[in-house]
RODREN-676007 format. One record per residue: z, y, x of N, C-alpha, C in turn. Coordinates in steps of 0.001 Angstrom, whole numbers. Atoms other than C-alpha are relative to their C-alpha. Layout:
N
+---------+---------+---------+---------+---------+---------+---------+---------+---------+
|     npz |     npy |     npx |    capz |    capy |    capx |     cpz |     cpy |     cpx |
+---------+---------+---------+---------+---------+---------+---------+---------+---------+
|       Z |       Y |       X |       Z |       Y |       X |       Z |       Y |       X |
...
+---------+---------+---------+---------+---------+---------+---------+---------+---------+
//
This chain:
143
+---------+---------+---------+---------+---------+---------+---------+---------+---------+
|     npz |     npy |     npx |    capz |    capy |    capx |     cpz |     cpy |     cpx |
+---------+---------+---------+---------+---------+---------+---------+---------+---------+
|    -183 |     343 |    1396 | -122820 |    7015 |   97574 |   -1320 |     244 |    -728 |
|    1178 |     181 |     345 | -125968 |    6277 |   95359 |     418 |     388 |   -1393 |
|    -279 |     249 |     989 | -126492 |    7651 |   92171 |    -924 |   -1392 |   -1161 |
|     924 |    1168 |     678 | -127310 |    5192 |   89058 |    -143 |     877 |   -1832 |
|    -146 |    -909 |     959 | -128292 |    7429 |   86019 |     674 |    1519 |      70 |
|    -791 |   -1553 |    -272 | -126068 |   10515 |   85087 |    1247 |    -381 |    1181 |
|   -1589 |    -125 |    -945 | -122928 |    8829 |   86932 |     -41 |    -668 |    1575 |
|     -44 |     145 |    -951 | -121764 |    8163 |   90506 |     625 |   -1917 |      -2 |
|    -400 |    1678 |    -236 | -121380 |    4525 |   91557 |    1358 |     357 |      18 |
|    -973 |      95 |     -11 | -118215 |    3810 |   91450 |    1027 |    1036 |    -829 |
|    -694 |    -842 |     691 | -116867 |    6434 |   88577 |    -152 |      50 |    -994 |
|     415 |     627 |    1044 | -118071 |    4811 |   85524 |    1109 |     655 |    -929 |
|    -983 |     367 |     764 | -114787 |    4914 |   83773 |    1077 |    1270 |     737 |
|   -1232 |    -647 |    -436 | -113333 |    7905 |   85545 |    -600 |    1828 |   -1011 |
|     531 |   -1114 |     257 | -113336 |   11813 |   84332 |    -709 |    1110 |    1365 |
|     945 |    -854 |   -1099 | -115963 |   14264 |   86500 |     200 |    1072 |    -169 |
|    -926 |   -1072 |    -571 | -113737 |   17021 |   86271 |    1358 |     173 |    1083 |
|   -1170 |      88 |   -1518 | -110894 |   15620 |   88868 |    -514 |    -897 |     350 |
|     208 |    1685 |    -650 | -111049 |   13150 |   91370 |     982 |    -728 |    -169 |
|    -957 |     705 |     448 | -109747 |   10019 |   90958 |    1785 |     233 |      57 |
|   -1785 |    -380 |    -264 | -106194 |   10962 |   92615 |     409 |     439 |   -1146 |
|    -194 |   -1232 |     814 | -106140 |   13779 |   90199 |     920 |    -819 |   -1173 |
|     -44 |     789 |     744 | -106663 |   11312 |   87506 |     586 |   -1262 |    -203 |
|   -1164 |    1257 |     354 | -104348 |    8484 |   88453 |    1506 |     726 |    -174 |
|   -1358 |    -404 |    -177 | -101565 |   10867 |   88896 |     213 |     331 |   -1618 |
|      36 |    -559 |    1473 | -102419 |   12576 |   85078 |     803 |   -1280 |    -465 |
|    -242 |    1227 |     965 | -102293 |    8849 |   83689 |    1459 |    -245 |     556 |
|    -971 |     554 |     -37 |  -99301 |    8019 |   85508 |    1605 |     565 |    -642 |
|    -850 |   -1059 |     316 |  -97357 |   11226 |   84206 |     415 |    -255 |   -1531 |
|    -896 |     190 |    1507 |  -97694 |   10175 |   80660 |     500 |   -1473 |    -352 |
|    -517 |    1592 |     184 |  -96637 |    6369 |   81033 |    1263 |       0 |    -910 |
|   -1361 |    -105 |      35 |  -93221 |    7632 |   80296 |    -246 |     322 |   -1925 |
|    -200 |    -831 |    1825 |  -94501 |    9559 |   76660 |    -526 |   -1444 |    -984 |
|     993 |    1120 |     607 |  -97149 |    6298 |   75923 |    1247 |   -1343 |     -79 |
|    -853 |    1498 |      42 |  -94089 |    3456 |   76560 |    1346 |     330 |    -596 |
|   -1274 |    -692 |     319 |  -90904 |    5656 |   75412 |     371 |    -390 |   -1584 |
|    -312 |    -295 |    1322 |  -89617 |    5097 |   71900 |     784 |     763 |    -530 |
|    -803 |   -1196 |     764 |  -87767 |    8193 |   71618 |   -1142 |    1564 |      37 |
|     416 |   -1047 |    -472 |  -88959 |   11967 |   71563 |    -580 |     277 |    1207 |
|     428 |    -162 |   -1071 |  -91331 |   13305 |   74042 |     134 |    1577 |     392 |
|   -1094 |   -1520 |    -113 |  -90096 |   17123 |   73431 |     669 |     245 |     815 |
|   -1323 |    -280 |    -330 |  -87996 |   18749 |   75536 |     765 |    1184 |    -977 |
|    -323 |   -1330 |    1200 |  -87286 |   21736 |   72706 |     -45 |    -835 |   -1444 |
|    -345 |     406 |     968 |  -86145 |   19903 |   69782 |    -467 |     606 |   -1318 |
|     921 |    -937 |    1130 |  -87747 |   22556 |   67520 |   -1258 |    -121 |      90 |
|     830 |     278 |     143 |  -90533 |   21673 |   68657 |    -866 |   -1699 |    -227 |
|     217 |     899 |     412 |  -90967 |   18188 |   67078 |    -247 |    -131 |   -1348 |
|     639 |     184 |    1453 |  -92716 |   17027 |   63761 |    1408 |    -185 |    -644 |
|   -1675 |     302 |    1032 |  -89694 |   17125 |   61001 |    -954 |   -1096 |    -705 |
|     439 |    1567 |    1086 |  -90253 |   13825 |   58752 |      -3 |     619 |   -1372 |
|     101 |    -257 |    1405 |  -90607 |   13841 |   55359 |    1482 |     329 |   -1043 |
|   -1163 |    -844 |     936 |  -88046 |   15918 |   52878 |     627 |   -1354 |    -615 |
|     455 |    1426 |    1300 |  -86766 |   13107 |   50224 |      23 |    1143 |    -695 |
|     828 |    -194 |    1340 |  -88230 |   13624 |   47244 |   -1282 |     665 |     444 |
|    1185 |    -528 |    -227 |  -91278 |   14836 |   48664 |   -1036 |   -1512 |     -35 |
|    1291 |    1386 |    -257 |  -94902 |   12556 |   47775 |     111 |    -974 |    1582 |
|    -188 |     265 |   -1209 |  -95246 |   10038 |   50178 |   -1656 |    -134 |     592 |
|    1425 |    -224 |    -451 |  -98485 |   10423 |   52258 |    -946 |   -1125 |     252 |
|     813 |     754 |    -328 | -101210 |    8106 |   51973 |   -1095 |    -376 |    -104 |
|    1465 |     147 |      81 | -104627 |    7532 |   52967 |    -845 |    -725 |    -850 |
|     609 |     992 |    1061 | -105375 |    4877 |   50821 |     848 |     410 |   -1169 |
|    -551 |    -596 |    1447 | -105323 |    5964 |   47206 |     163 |   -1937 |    -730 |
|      90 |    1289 |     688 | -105161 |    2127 |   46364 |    1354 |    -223 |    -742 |
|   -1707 |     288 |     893 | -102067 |    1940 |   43636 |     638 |    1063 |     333 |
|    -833 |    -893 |    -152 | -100940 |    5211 |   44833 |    -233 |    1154 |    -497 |
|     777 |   -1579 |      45 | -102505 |    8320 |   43379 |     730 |     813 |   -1076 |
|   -1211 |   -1191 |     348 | -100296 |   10963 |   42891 |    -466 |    1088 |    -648 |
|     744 |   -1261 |    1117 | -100660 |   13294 |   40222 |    -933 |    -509 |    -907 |
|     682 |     587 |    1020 | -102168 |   10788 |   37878 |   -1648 |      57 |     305 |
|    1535 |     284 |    -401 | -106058 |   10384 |   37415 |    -266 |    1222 |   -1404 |
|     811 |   -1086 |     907 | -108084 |   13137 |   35204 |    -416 |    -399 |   -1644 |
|     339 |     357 |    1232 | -108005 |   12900 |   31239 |   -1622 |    -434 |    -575 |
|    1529 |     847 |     395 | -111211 |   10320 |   30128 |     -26 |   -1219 |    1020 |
|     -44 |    1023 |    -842 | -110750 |    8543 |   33380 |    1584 |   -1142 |     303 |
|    -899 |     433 |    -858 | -109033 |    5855 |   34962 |     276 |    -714 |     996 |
|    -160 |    -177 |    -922 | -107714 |    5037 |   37990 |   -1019 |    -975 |    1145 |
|    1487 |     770 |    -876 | -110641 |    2287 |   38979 |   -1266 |    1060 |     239 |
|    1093 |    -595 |    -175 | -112812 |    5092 |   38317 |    -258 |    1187 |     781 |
|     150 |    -669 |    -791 | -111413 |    7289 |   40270 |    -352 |     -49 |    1145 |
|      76 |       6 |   -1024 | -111452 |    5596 |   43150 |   -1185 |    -593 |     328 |
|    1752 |     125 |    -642 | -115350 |    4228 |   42983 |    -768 |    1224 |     -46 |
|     531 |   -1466 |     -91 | -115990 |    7804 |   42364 |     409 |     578 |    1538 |
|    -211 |    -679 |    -884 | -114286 |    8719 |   45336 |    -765 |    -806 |     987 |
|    1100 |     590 |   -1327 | -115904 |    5900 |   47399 |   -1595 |      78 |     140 |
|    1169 |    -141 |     330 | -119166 |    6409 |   46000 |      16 |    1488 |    1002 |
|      15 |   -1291 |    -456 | -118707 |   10399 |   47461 |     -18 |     314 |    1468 |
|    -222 |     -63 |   -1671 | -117694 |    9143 |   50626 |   -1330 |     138 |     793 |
|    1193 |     319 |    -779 | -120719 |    7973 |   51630 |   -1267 |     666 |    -406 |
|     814 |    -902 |     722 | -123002 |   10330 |   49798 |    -236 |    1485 |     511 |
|    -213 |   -1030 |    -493 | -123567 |   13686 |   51373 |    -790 |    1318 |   -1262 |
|     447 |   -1117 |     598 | -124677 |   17135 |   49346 |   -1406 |    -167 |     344 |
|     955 |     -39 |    -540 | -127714 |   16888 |   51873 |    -647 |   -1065 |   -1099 |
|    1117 |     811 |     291 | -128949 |   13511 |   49856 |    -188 |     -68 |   -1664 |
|     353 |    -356 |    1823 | -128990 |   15165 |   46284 |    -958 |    1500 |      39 |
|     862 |    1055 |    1478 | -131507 |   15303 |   44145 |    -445 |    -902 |     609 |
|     427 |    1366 |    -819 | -132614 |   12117 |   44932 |    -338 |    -974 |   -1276 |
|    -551 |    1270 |    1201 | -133147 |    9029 |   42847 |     328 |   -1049 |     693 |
|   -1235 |     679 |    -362 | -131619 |    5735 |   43176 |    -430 |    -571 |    1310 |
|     365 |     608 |   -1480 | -133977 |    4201 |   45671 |     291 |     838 |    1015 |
|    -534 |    -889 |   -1750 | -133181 |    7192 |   48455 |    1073 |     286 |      -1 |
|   -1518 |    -208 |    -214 | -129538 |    7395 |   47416 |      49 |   -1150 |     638 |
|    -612 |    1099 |    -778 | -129357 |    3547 |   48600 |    -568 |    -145 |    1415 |
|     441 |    -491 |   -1118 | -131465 |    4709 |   51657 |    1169 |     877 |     740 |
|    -763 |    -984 |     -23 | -129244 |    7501 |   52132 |    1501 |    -983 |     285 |
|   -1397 |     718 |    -577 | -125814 |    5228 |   52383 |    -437 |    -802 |     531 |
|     304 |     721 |   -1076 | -127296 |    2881 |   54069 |    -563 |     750 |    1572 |
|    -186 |    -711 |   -1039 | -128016 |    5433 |   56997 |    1289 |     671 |     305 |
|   -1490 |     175 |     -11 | -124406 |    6407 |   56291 |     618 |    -941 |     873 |
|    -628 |     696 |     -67 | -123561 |    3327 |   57119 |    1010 |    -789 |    -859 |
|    -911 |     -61 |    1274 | -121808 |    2672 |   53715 |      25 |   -1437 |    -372 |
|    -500 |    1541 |    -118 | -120048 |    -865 |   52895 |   -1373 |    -379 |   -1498 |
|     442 |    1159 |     896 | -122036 |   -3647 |   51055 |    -223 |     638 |   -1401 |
|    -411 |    -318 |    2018 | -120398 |   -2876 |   47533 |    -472 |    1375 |    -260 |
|    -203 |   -1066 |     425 | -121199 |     390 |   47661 |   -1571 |     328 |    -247 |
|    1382 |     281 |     -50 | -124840 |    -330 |   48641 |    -754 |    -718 |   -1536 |
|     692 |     797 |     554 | -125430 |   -2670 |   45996 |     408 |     548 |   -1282 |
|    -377 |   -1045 |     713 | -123419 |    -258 |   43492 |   -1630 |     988 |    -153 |
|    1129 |   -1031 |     354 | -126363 |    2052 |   43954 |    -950 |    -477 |     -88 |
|    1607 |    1075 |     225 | -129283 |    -671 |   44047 |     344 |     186 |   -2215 |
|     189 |      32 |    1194 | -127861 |    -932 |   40115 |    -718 |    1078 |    -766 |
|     102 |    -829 |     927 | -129167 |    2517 |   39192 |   -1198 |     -83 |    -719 |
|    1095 |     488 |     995 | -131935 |    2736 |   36557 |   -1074 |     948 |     834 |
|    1855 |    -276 |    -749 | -135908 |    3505 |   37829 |      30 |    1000 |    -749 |
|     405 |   -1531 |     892 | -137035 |    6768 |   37100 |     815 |    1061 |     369 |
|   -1192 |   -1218 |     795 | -133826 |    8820 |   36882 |     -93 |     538 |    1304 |
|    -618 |   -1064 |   -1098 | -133427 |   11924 |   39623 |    1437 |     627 |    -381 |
|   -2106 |     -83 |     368 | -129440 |   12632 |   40057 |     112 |    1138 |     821 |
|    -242 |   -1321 |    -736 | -128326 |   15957 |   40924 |    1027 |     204 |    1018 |
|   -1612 |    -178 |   -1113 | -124772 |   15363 |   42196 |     802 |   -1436 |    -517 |
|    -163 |    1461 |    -474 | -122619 |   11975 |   42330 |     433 |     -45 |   -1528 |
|   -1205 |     372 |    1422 | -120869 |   12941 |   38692 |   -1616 |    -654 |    -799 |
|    1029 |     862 |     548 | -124383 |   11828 |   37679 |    -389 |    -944 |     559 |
|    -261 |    2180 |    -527 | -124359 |    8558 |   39629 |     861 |    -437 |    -583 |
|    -622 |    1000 |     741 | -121273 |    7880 |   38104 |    -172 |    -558 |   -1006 |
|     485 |     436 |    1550 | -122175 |    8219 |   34530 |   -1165 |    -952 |    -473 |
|    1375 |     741 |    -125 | -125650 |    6527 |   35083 |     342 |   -1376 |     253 |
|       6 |     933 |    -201 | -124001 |    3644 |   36494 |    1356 |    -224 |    -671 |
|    -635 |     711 |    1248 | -121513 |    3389 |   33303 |    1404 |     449 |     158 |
|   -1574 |    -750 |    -358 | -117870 |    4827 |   34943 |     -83 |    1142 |   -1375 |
|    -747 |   -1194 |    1205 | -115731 |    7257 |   32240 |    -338 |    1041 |     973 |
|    -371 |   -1627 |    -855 | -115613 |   11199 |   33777 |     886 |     380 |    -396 |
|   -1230 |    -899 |     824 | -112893 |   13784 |   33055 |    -945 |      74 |   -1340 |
|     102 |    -367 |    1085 | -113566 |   15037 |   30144 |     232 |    1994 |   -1065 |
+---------+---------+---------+---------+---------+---------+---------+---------+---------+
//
């Protein structure tokens, strides 16, 4: 067997803590949990309980859903370009001004709009933290 880099011919796609056997038997053990549509528990106590009613309902996207209202001065568009603006923004890339904040999400990786959101900011200005990106680029704050 020849190697080609770090891995062994023929183990590309396998784990290099068991041998394959090991590793077809693992995969074949959970077919049953991965294709099943019931419980994979055998201790019934030990399964996720669902949601209470009346309890919030959980969701990642704050889009039309944001629970607990939005912060007196703001509203709810502004919360959420504030929050996307934050996403992609790290502590690490403040103080900054606008040209190395749009440097800065663009090594992020940060969408289009969010890019071209920060191309708007005004020449000159150094921003300490994002509540001064928002205001700079015209969004309400709390208050």
């Amino acid at each position: 067997m020849s190697e080609t880099g770090d891995q062994f011919a023929g183990a590309a796609a396998r784990s290099t803590k068991h041998s394959p056997r090991v590793d077809e038997e693992m995969e074949h053990e959970i077919q049953g949990m991965l294709k099943g549509e019931r419980a994979t528990r055998a201790q019934e106590w030990r399964e996720v309980e669902p949601s209470a009613e009346g309890d919030p309902d959980v969701d990642a996207d704050p889009a039309g859903s944001l629970v607990g209202g939005t912060p007196v001065g703001m509203d709810a568009d502004a919360v959420v370009r504030r929050a996307e603006l934050a996403r992609w923004l790290d502590r690490a890339d403040f103080p900054s001004d606008g040209p190395a904040l749009v440097e800065a999400a663009l090594d992020h990786r940060a969408p289009d709009a969010v890019v071209d959101e920060l191309r708007q900011l005004p020449e000159g200005e150094t921003y300490e933290r994002i509540g001064d990106v928002v205001r700079a680029l015209g969004y309400p704050t709390e208050t």
